[in-house]
N, C-alpha and C positions, 0 to 999 in steps of 0.2 A: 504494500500500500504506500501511496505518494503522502510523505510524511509533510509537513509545512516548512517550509524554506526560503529564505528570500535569497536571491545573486544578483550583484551587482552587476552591470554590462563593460559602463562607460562613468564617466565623473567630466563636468564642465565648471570650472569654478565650482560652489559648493552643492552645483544641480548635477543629478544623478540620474541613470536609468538603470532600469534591471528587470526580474522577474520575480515575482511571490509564484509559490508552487503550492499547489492546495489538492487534495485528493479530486476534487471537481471541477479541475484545469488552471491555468495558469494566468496570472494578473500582470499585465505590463503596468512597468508603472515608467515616471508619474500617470499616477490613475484617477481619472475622475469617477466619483459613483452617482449614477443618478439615484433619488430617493422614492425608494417604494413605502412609504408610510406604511396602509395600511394593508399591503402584499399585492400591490401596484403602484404602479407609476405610471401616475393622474394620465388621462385621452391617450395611454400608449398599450399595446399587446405585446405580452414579454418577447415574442420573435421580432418584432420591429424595434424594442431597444436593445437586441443581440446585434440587431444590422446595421445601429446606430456605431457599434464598435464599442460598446462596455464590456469589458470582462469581468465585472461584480456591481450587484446594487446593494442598496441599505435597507434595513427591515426596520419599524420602530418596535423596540420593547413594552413602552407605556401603551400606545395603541393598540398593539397586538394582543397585551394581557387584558386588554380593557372588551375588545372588542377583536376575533371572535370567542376569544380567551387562549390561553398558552395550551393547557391541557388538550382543549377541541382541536388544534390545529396539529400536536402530538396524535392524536387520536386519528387524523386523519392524514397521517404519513410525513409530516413534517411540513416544514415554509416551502422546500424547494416545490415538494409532488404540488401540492395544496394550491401554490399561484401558478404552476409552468413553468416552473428558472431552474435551469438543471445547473447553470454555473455556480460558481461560489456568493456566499450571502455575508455581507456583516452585518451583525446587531447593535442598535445603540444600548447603553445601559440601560434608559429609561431617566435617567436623574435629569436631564438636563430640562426634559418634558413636565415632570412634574414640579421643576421650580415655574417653571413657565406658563402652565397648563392646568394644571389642576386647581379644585378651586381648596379649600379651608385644607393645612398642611402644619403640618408640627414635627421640626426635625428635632431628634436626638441623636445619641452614641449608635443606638441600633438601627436607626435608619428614616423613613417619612415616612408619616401617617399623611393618607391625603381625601378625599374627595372626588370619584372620577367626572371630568365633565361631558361625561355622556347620559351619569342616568344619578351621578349623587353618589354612589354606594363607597365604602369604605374600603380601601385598601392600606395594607403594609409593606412598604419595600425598602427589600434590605438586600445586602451585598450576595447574601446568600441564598435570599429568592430573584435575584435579578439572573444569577449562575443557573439559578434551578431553571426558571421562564426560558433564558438562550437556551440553555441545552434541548429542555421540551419543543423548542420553534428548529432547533438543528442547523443552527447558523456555523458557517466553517471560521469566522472571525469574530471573536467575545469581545466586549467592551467592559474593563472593571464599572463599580459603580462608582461615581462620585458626586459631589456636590459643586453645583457649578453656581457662584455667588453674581447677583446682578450686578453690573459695574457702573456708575461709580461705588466705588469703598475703601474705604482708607483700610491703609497695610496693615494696621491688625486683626481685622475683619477677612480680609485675603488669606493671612496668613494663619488665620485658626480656622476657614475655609478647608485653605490648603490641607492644613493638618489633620485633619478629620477624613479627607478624600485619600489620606496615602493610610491611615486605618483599615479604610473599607477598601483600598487597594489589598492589602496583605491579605482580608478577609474574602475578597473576592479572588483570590491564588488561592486561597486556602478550598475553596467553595467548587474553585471550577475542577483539583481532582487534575488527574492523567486521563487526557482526553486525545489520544493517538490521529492526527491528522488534523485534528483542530486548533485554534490558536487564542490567544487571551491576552489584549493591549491594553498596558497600563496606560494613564492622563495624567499624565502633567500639568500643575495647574503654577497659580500663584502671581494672576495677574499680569500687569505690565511692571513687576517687580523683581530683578535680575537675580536678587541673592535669594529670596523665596521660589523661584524656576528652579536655580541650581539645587537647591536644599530639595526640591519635591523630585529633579532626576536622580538624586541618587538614592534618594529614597525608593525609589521603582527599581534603579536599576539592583540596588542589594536583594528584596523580592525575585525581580526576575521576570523579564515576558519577552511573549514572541514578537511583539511588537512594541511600539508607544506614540502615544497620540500627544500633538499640542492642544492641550485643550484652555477655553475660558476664553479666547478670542471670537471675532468677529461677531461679538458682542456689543456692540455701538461703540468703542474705543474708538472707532474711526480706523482709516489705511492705513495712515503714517504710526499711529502709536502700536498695530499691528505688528508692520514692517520691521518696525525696533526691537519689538518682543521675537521677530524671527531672524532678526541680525544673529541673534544668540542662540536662541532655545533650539534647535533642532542638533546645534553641536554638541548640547549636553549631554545628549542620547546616545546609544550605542551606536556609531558606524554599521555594523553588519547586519542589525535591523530594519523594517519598513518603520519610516515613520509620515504620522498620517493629520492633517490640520482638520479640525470639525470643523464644518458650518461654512466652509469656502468653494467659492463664493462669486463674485462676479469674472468675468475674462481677465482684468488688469492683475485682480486679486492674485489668482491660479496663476497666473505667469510669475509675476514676483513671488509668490510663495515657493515656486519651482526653482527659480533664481537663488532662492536661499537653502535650499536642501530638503523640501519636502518632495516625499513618495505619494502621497495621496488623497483625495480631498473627496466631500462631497458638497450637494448644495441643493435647495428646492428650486433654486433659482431660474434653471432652464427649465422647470417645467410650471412651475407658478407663472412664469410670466409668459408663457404660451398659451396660459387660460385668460390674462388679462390683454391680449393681442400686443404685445411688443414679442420681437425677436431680437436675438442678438446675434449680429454678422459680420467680417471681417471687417467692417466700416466701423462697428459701432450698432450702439441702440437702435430699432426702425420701430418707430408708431403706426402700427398698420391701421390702427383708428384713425389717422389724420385725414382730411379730406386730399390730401395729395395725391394721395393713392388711387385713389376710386376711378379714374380715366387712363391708368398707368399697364400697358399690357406686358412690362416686361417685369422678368424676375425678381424676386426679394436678394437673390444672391446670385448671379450669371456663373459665376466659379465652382455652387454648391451643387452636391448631386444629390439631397436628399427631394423627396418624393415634391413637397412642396414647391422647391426650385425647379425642379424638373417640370411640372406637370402642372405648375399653375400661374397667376398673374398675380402682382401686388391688386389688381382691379380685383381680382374677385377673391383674395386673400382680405382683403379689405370688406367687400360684400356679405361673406360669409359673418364675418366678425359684427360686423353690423346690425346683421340679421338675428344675430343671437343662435348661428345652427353650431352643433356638435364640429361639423368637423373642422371648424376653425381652430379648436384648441388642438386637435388632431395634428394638424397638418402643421399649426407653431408648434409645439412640441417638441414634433418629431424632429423638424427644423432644428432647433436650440440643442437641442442633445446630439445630434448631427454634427453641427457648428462644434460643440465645447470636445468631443471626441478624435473632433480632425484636428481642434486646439492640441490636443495632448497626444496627439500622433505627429505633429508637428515639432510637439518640444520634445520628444524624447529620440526621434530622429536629429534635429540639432544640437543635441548631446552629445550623440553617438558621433556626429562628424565632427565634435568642438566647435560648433555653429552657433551656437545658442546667442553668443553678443547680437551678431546679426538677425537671427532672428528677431529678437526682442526689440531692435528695433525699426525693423519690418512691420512689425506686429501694432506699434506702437505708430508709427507713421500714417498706417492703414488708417487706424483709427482718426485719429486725427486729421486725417483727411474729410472725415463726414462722409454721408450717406453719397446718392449717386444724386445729379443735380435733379429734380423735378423735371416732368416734360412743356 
């Protein structure tokens, strides 16, 4: 059995490419993952985001146990049989949702009491039913549990944040057990605060995991105080592991984050705003709501092959939207996930040739350039 491994390819500056190896195939990375919340991913059929070029998507914990519950979907063969994704799946822990999400919530040492916001009912999660939930849904990449604090907050709030997350770290290693093929990434947390980063990697890395995540960004910090926090923190981490930024995020985002040595991200991003008619293209942002569009018969992206491009016009990508039909969000979707796919088949080929400067500012140029002019 293909046990979990990651190899390195190439190195550009401190951007990397390589492959994660998982019993149910193989993750190039840098990886982007689209999010399947609640065992899809929103106007798409799992074989069209396989042809989008994903090698793994995301499951949500909190939603999953909430709704259709962890046990039922164990019951009926696992996440993979259950939605159609035969590739590899990560799970979030669930913590990040029920700071966010849930309604009345009381944390302690053992974990959140919370309220679910689908029907009221009472739940307890803790490190070690967050291990139990992933295992029962059969996700091939675990997520510890932690506590992800709203930011702003002053550093001692961060840091007994922190400290409480690299707890339920040890207890969620302890929880997840020898689980042959499968893998368990610790989070890093501690803010936009250097000497609290450092203290929480080595905190994980004495523990131990297959993986580690930057976590507690793209939290409204904004880019630049991001960018600061990743000038450093993906070095703290082990070299011969994936390491993976939560919650990223736009194009600019993913590319500088790649820039600085992340393996992997994911984001709602291309697909929430393909239900709101904006796409994102090697230009930049397109409002297909604008009236621009609406007498416009040529493509949203003349260079893109996804189905949209191919086979439709800004005029009636715009009409649909308009109109309020399904397949609007259908055809942005696909679009956006297409786009951000050929983004990271792009950087991890100018990796591989020490390209990447150039790239990035290709990519960057593009953009700035703006859309194509009106007719």
């Amino acid at each position: 059995m293909t046990r979990f491994s990651f190899s390195l390819t190439a190195t550009d500056g401190r951007a990397r490419t390589g492959t994660i190896s998982t019993p149910r195939g193989e993750i190039r990375t840098p990886a982007f993952m689209p999010v399947g919340t609640a065992a899809t991913v929103k106007a798409m059929m799992p074989e069209s985001v396989a042809a989008t070029g994903a090698d793994i998507l995301l499951g949500n914990t909190y939603h999953l146990m909430l709704r259709p519950g962890a046990e039922r979907v164990a019951r009926l063969g696992g996440l993979h049989k259950f939605m159609n994704w035969q590739k590899p799946i990560l799970t979030d822990s669930g913590g990040f949702q029920v700071m966010s999400l849930a309604g009345l919530r009381k944390l302690t040492e053992e974990g959140v009491r919370f309220s679910s916001h689908v029907d009221g009912s009472k739940h307890l999660l803790t490190p070690e039913r967050s291990m139990e939930i992933q295992k029962l849904l059969g996700s091939d990449i675990v997520m510890a549990f932690d506590e992800c604090p709203a930011l702003p907050a002053t550093d001692e709030e961060v840091a007994k944040s922190m400290r409480l997350s690299m707890r339920w770290a040890q207890r969620s290693r302890d929880a997840f057990g020898d689980r042959p093929g499968h893998a368990l990434f610790g989070i890093q947390q501690g803010g936009v605060t250097r000497e609290l980063r450092e203290e929480s990697a080595e905190k994980l890395k004495e523990i131990g995991f297959e993986g580690y995540a930057v976590g507690g960004l793209a939290v409204g910090e904004g880019q630049e105080a991001m960018f600061g926090v990743l000038d450093y923190a993906p070095g703290m981490l082990p070299q011969d592991k994936p390491r993976y930024l939560m919650g990223v995020g736009k194009p600019d985002d993913i590319v500088g984050a790649v820039e600085r040595g992340i393996d992997m991200m994911d984001c709602v991003l291309p697909s929430r705003s393909g239900r709101t008619g904006q796409a994102w293209t090697r230009r930049g942002q397109v409002n297909i709501k604008n009236a621009r569009h609406q007498d416009d018969p040529r493509p949203l992206d003349e260079n893109c092959t996804c189905p949209a491009c191919r086979n439709y016009s800004r005029a009636y990508l715009h009409h649909v939207y308009r109109a309020g039909e399904m397949i609007s969000g259908m055809l942005l979707t696909w679009h956006n996930l297409h786009y951000y796919q050929e983004l990271m088949a792009g950087l991890r080929a100018a990796i591989a040739e020490g390209e990447l400067a150039r790239f990035v500012a290709e990519f960057h140029a593009m953009r700035d350039a703006g859309d194509i002019e009106p007719l």
